[in-house]
RODO-2510 file (C-alpha; in nm, 4 decimals, decimal comma):
residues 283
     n   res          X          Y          Z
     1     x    -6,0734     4,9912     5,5841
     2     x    -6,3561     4,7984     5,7170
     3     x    -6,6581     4,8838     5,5508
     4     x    -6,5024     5,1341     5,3320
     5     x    -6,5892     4,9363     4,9999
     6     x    -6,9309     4,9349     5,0722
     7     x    -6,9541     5,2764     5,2142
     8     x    -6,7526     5,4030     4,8797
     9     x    -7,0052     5,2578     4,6567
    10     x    -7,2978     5,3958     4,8515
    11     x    -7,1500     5,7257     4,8462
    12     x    -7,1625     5,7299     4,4702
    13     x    -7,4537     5,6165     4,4160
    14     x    -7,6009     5,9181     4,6935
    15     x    -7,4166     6,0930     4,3971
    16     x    -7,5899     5,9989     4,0855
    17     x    -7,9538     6,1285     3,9604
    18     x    -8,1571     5,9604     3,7554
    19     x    -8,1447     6,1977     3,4677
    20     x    -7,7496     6,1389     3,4889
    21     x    -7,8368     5,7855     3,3773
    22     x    -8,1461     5,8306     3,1255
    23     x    -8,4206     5,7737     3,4212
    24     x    -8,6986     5,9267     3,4564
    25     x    -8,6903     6,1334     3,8166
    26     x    -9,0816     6,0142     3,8898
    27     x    -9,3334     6,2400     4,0778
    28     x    -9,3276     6,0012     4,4146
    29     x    -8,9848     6,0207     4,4793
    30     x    -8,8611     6,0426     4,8397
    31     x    -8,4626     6,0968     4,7363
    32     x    -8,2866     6,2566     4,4435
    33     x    -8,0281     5,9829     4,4322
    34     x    -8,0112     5,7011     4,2447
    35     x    -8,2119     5,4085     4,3944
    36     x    -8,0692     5,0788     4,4785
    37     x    -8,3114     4,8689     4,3001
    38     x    -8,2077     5,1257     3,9935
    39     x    -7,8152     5,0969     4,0061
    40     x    -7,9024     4,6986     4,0631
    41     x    -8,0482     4,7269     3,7498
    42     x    -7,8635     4,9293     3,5441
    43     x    -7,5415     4,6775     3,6462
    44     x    -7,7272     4,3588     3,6088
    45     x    -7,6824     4,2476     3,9527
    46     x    -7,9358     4,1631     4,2168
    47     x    -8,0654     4,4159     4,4724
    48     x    -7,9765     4,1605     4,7556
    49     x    -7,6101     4,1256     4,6302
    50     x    -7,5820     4,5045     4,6370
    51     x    -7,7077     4,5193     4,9790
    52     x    -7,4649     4,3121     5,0793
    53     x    -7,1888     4,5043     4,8854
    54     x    -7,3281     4,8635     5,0490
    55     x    -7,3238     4,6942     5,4016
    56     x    -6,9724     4,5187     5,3756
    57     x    -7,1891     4,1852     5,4404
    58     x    -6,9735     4,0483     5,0879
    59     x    -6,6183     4,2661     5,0342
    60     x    -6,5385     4,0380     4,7379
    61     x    -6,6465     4,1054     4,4406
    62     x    -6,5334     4,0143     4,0895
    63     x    -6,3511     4,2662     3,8523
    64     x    -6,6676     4,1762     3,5772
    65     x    -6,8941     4,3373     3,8705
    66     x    -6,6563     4,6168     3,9969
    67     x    -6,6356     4,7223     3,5729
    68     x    -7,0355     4,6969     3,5873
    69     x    -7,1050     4,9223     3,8689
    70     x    -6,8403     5,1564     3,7873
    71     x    -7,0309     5,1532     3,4279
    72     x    -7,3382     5,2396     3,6053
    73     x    -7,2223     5,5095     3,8482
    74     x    -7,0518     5,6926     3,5628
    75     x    -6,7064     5,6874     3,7317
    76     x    -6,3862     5,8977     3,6848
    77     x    -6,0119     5,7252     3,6510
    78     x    -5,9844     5,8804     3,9728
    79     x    -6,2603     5,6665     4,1282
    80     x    -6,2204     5,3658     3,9022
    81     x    -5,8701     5,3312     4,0857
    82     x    -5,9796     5,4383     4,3930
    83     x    -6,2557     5,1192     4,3561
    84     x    -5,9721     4,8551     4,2621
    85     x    -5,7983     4,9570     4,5355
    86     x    -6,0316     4,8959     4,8097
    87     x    -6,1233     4,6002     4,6297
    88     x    -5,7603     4,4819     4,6252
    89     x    -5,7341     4,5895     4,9837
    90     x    -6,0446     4,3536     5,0714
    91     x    -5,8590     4,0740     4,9240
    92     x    -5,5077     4,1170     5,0302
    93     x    -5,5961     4,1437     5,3784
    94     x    -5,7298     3,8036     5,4107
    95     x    -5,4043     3,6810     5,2676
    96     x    -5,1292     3,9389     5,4929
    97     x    -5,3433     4,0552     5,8007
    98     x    -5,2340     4,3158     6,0451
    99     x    -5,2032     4,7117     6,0718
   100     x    -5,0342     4,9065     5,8542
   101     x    -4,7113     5,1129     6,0200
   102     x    -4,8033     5,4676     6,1189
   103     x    -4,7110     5,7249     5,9471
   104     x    -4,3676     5,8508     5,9110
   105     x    -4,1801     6,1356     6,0363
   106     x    -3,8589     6,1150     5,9283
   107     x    -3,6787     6,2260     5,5892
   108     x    -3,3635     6,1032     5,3777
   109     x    -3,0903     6,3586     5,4127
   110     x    -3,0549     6,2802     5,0340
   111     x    -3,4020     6,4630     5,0508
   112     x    -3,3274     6,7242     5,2606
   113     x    -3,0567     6,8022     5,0447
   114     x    -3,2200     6,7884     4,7455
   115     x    -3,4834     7,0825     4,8980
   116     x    -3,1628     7,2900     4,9557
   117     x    -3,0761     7,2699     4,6095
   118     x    -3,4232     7,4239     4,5304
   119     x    -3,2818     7,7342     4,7086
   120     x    -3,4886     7,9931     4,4337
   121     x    -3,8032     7,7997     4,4488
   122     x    -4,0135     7,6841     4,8004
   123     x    -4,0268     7,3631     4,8148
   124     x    -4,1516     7,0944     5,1303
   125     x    -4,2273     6,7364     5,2197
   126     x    -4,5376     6,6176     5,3239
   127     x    -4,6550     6,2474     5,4477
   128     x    -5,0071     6,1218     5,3726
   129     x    -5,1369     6,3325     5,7027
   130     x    -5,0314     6,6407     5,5443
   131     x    -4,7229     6,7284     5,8364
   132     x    -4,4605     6,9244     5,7008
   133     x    -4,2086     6,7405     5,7732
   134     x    -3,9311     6,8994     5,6073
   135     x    -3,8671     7,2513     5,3897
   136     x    -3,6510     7,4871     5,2553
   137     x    -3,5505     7,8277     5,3131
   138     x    -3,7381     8,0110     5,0272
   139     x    -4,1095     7,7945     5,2248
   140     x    -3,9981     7,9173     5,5110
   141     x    -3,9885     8,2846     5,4381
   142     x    -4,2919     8,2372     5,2641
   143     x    -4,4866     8,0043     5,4444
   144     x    -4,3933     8,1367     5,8324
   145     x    -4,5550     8,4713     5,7827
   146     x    -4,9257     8,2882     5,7258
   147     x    -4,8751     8,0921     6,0202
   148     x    -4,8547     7,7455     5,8506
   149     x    -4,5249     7,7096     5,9889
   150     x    -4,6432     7,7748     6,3669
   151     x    -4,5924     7,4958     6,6613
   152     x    -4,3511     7,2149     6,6637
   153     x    -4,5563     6,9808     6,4078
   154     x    -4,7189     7,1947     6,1523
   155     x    -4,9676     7,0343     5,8902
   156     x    -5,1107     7,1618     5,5915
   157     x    -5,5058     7,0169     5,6195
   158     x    -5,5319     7,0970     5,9962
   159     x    -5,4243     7,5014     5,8893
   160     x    -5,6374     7,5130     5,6133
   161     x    -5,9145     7,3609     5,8011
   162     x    -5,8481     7,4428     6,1656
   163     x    -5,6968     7,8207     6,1781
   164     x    -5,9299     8,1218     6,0996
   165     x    -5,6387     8,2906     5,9162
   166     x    -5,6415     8,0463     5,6215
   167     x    -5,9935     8,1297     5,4671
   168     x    -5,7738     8,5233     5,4628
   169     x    -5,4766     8,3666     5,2920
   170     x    -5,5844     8,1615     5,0327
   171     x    -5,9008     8,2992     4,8254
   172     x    -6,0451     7,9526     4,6876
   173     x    -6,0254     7,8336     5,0481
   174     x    -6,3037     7,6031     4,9581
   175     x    -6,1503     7,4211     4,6477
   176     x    -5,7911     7,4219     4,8485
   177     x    -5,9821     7,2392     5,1276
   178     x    -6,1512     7,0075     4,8564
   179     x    -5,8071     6,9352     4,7165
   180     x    -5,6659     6,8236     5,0490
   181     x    -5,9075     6,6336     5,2130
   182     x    -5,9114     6,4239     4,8652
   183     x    -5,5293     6,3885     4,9131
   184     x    -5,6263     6,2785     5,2682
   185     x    -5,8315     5,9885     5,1681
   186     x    -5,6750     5,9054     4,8423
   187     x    -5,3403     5,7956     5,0338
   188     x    -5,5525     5,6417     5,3721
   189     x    -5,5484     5,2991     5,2283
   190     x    -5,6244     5,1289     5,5651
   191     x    -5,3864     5,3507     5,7758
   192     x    -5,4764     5,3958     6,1271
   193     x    -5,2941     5,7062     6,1734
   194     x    -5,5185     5,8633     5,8910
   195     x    -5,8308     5,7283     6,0906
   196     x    -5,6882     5,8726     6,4080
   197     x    -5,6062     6,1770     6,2470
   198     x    -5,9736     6,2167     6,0667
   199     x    -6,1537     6,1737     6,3682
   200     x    -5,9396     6,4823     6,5499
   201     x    -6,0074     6,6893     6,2502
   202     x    -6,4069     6,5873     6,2864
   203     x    -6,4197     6,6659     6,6813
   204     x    -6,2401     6,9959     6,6405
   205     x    -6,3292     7,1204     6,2604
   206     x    -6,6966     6,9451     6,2342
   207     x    -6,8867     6,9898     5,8843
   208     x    -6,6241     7,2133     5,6898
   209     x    -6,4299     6,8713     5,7447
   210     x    -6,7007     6,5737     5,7683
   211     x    -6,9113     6,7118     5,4993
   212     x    -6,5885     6,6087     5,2640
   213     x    -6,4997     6,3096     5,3943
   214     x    -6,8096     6,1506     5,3955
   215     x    -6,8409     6,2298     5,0099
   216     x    -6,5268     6,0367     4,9832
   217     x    -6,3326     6,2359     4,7285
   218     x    -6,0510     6,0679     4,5546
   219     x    -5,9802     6,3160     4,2719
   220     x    -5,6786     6,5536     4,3777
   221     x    -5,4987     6,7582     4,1051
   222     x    -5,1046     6,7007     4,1018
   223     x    -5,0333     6,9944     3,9419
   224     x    -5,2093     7,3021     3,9241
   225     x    -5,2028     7,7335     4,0440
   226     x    -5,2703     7,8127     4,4045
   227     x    -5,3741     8,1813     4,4799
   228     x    -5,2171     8,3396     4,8059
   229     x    -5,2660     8,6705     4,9546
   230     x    -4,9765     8,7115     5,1070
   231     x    -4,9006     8,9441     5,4268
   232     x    -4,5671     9,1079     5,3502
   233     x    -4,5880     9,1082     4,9660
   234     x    -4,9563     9,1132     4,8240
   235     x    -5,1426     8,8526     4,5767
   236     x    -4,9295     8,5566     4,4315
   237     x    -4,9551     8,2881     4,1908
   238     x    -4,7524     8,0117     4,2500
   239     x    -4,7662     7,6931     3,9777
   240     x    -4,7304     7,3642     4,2116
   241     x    -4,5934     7,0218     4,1173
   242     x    -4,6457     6,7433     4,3480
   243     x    -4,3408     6,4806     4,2897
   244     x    -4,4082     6,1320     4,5046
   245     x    -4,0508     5,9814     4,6578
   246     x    -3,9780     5,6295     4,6373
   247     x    -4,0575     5,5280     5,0190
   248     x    -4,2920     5,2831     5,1676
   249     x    -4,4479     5,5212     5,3307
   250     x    -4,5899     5,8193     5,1527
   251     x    -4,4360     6,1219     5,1140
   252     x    -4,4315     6,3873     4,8398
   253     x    -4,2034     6,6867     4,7649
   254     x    -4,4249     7,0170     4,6257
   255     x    -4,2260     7,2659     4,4451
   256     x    -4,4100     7,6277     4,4159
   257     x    -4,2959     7,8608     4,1208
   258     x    -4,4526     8,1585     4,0250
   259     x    -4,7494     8,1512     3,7667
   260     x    -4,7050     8,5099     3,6412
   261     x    -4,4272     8,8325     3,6126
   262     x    -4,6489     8,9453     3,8606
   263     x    -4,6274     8,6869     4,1342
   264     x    -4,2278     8,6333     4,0803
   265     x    -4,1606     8,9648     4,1303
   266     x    -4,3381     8,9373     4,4508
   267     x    -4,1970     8,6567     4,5232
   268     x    -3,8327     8,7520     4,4186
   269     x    -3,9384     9,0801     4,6988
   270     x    -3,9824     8,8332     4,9438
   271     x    -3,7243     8,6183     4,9486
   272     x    -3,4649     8,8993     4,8932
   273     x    -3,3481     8,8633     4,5257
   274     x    -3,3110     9,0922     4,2579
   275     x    -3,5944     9,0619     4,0163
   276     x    -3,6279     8,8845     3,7096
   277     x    -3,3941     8,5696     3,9573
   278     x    -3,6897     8,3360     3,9059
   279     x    -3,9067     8,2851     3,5564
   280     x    -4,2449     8,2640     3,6157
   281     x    -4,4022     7,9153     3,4162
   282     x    -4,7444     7,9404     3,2002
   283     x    -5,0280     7,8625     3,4376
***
């Protein structure tokens, strides 16, 4: 996380016009963005300390100049907390140095058996890289005929990102790709295995991936509809709900039902059931 304070406020302050914040745009400007000198200003700090902030020259700032600068910048909840964060990071590190553990592979068989209860909805696990680590039946049958489920280790970000079939599958491919590299650097929080595993994604993928992650997105829904075009069974709209487990290192369990009487009859085709099994949910 070296740098990343810094490099987070920079990025939204690339973000911010002038008009955003009342200013004028002038007719000699050489960027849209909001100037230093200007956000220096509008937090009533000096230009030289936010140098030094922007270039991780000074990684400890107080919470009276964090609240200032997220004033300024016009900041979401999502990237207030994403700011204390690094901020807390910056401190904490001093105090308890060392790497992180990498990320984890392994799930609770009081997990595992809670996805086999879900046996009428698909359900998985995920860790903060976005492996699959472990699913149910009802994923399976509809997740294996897209391909997600493909090779020994499948993840979620490098399919979406990586695999020409996705952009076919999922019809807001963009927003779904927004959504998941924001997951990606929401839960990085100094891991090295999340570094490792953004620079393979930038090698391989290039701009469809870099030109995300160097905005720095934060801001990922927890619930919300996905669209699918599915292979076997046509267009579905499944409801999601993203449910975080209790571990040290993070993993979540997504649950997919259908959105309409549409997509659960679809659904209910694919997996094998009569119709009507599963309710769709307002969405």
């Amino acid at each position: 996380m070296d740098g990343e304070l810094g490099a987070f406020l920079r990025s939204r302050r690339e973000a911010v016009r002038p008009a955003d914040v009342g200013l004028a745009p002038g007719p000699r400007r050489r960027t849209a963005a909001l100037r230093r000198a200007e956000l220096a200003t509008l937090a009533q700090v000096s230009v030289e300390y936010l140098t030094r902030l922007e270039q991780g020259r000074d990684t400890r700032p107080s919470p009276e100049i964090l609240a200032a600068l997220a004033d300024a910048l016009l900041l979401d909840d999502a990237d207030r907390d994403h700011l204390q964060q690094l901020a807390m990071v910056s401190h904490s590190r001093q105090l308890c140095p060392g790497e992180r553990p990498s990320a984890a592979r392994t799930v609770r068989p009081t997990v595992r058996a809670v996805l086999d209860g879900l046996r009428d909805a698909p359900a998985y696990v995920v860790n903060q890289l976005s492996d699959v680590l472990a699913w149910n039946d009802a994923f399976d049958r509809l997740a294996r005929p897209l391909g997600l489920l493909d090779g020994n280790r499948p993840n979620l970000l490098w399919f979406t990102l990586a695999d020409e079939r996705a952009r076919d599958h999922f019809p807001k491919w963009a927003e779904l790709a927004d959504q998941q590299v924001a997951e990606l650097h929401r839960l990085r929080r100094g891991d090295p295995a999340t570094d490792a595993f953004a620079d393979r994604l930038a090698r391989t993928v290039g701009a469809p991936f870099t030109e995300r992650w160097e905005r720095r997105p934060v801001a990922a829904p927890r619930t919300g509809v996905r669209e699918l075009r599915h292979p076997e069974v046509g267009p579905l709209r499944l409801a999601y709900e993203i449910l975080e487990l209790a571990d040290a290192a993070p993993q979540r369990i997504v649950v997919q039902l259908p959105a309409d009487a549409a997509s659960a009859a679809n659904l209910d085709r694919l997996l094998g059931r009569r119709p009507g099994q599963l309710r769709s949910v307002a969405g």
